[in-house]
C-alpha positions in Angstrom: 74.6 104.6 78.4 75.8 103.2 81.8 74.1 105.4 84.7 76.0 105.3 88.1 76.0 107.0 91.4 77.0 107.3 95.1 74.8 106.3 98.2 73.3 110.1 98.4 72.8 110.5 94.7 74.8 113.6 95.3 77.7 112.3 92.7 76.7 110.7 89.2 78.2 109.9 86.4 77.5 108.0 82.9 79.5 105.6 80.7 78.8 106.1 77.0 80.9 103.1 75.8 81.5 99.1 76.7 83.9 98.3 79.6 86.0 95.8 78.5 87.4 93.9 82.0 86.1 93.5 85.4 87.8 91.8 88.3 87.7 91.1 91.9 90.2 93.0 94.2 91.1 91.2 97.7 94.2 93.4 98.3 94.2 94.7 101.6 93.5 98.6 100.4 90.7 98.1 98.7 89.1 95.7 101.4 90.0 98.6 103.9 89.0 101.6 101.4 85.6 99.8 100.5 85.4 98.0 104.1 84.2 94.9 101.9 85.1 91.5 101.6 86.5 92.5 98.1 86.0 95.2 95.6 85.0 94.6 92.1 86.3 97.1 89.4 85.2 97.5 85.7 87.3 99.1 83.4 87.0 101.3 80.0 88.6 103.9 78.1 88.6 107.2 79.8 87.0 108.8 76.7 83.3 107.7 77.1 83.5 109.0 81.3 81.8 111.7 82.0 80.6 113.3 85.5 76.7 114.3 85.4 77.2 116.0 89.0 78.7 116.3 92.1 82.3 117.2 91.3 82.6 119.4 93.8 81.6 116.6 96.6 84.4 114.4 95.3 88.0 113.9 97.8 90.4 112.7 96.3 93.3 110.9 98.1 96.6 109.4 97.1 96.7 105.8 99.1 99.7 104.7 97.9 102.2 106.4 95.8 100.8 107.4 92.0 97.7 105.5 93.1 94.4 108.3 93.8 91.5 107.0 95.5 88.2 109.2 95.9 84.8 109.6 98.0 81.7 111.5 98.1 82.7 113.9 101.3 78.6 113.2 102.2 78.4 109.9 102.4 81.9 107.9 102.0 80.6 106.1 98.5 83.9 104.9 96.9 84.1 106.7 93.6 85.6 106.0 90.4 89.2 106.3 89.4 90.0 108.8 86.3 93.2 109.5 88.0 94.4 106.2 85.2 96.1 107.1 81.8 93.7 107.1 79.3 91.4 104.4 81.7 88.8 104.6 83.9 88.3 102.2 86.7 84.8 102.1 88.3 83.5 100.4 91.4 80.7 98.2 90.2 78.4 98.8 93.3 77.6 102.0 91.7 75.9 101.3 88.9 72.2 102.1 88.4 72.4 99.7 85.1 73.3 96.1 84.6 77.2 97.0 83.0 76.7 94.5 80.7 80.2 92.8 81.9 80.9 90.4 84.4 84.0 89.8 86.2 86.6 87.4 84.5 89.3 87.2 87.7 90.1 87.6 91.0 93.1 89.2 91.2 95.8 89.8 94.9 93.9 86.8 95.3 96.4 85.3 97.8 96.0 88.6 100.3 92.0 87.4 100.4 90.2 88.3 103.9 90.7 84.9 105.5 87.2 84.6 106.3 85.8 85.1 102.9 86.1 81.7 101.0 86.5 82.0 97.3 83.9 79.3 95.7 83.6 80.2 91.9 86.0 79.0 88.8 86.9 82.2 88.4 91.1 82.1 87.4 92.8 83.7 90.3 95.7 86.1 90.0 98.4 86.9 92.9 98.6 90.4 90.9 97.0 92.2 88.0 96.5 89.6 85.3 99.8 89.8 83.1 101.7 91.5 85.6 104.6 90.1 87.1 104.6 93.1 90.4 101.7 94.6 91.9 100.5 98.0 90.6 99.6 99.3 94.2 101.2 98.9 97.3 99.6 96.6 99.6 98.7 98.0 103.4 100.5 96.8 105.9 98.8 94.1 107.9 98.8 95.3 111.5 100.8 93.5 114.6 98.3 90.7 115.7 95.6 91.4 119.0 97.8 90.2 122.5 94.7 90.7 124.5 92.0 88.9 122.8 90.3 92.1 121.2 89.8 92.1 117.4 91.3 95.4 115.9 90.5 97.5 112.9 90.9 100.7 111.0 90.4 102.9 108.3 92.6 103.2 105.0 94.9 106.0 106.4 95.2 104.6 110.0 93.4 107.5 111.4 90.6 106.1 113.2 90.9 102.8 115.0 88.6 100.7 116.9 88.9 97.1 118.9 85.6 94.3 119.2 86.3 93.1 122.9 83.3 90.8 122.6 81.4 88.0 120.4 79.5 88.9 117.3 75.6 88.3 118.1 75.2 87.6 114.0 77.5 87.9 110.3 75.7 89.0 107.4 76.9 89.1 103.7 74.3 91.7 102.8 73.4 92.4 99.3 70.9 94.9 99.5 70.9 98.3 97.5 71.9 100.2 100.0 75.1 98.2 101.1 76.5 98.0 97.0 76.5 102.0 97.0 77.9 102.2 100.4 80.8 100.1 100.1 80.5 100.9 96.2 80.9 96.6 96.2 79.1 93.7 95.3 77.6 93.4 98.9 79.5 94.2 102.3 79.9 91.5 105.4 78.7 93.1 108.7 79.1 91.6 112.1 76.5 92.8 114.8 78.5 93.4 118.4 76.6 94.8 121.5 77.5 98.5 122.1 79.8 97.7 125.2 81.6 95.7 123.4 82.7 98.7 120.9 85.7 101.0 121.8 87.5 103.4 119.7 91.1 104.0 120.1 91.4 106.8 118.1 90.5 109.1 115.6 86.7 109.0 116.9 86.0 112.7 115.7 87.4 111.9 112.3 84.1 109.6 112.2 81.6 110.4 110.4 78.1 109.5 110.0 75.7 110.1 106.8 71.6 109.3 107.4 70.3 107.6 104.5 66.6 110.1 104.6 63.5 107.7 104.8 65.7 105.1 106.6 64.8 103.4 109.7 68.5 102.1 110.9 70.5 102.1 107.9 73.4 104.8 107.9 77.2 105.1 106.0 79.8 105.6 109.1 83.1 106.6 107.0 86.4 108.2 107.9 86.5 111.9 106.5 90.3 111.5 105.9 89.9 108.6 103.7 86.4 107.9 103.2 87.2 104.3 104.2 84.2 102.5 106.1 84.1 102.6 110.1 81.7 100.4 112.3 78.2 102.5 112.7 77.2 102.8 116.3 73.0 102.0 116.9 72.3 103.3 120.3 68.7 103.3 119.8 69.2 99.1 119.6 72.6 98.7 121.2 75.1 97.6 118.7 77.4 98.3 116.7 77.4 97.5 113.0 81.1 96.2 112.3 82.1 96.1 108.3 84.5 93.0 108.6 86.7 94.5 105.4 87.9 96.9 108.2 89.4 94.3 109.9 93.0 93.5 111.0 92.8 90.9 113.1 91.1 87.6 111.6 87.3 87.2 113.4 86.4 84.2 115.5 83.4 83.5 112.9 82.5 83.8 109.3 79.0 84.5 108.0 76.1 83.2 108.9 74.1 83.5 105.7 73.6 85.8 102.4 70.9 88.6 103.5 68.6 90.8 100.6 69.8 88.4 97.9 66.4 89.6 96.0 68.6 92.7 95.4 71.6 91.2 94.3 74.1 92.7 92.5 73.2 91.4 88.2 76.7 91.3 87.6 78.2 89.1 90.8 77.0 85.3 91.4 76.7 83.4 94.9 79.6 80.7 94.6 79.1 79.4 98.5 76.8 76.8 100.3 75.5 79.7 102.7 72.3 79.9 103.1 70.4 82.6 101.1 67.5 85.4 102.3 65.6 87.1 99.9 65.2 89.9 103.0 66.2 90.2 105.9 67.5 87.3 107.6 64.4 84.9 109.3 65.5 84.7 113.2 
């Protein structure tokens, strides 16, 4: 039995069977639905699915035509698809339990974040393995920055925002927390002072979810889409900025890999970054 669940444990579900294939996704909707360098999928039969709890928390949202994607309406978690025909596809940054697979592609490799380097031998796949079209439609890139500021938004274009200034730090974070937030194998998080932050719109469709016993950590999601949104800290003055959000290409990549103690059992490091057990040693 394969135990999984979102970031507020209010959704859970089991997997009473073996997956049979697991891949990296880089297309553009699942780095703007996960706000994550890429999101990592492992697929089954539909058959050995079950939900344990939390249906009732689930939003489901049709990104692209014929192609559902849902989130916990607490806290954003990415949750898995049984909207397939006779499959299941679930985000591996979910799982309570080592899967027991491990990813055998990337795949809509060529629409990769550009600052995310791809440094394993993993084969590499413009669309699904076998396929000769891809099975979602991509997002649109939007029209490049003419005044300097990078640009993001959600997944359904509600709520955008704009970085005006420099990134203080760039973390690949693999801690706990970060996998069932972005439902990923870790999330990429750039650290701007607050002044530097500015919504253009859709602010009040941002919403915020508390992790309880947490000191700083929180899930800022969009309640349209559930897609990831930068978190404002006023009690330290930043903002946390998931790069997957991203339309305009950053003037840096990351700095290191952050809470690699708590990596993910299923994903492996390919880069030359260097590595924190914790957090990152100023």
């Amino acid at each position: 039995m394969i135990d999984g669940s979102c970031l507020c444990g209010t959704v859970r579900f089991a997997y009473a069977g073996a997956l049979d294939l697991m891949t990296h996704c880089h297309c553009r909707m699942c780095r703007k639905a996960h706000a994550a360098p890429f999101a990592t999928y492992a697929m089954g039969s539909r058959a050995p699915f079950r939900w344990r709890a939390g249906e009732a928390a689930i939003v489901a949202r049709e990104s692209s035509p014929g192609f559902v994607r849902s989130f916990c309406r607490h806290c954003g978690s990415v949750l898995p698809n049984t909207h397939l025909d006779e499959r299941v596809a679930i985000p591996a940054g979910l799982f309570d339990d080592d899967p027991g697979i491990r990813p055998s592609a990337h795949i809509f490799a060529t629409s990769r974040a550009p600052w995310f380097a791809l440094a394993d031998d993993l084969p590499r796949h413009d669309f699904y393995p076998g396929a000769d079209a891809p099975a979602v439609v991509e997002a649109q890139p939007a029209a490049a920055s003419t005044d300097g500021a990078l640009r993001g938004a959600c997944l359904c274009g509600a709520v955008r925002y704009a970085v005006d200034g420099e990134f203080k730090a760039v973390y690949n974070c693999h801690c706990s927390r970060c996998r069932k937030a972005r439902a990923a194998a870790h999330t990429t998080n750039g650290f701007v002072a607050l002044d530097d932050f500015r919504f253009e719109a859709g602010a009040a469709q941002a919403q915020l979810y508390r992790l309880p016993g947490a000191r700083y950590f929180g899930q800022a999601f969009c309640t349209g889409c559930g897609a990831g949104l930068p978190r404002i800290d006023r009690d330290r003055g930043l903002v946390v900025v998931p790069f997957g959000g991203l339309d305009d290409a950053p003037r840096r990549e990351p700095d290191a890999h952050i809470f690699v103690g708590s990596m993910a059992p299923w994903y492996a490091i390919g880069d030359a970054l260097p590595r924190f057990e914790g957090a990152p040693v100023a």
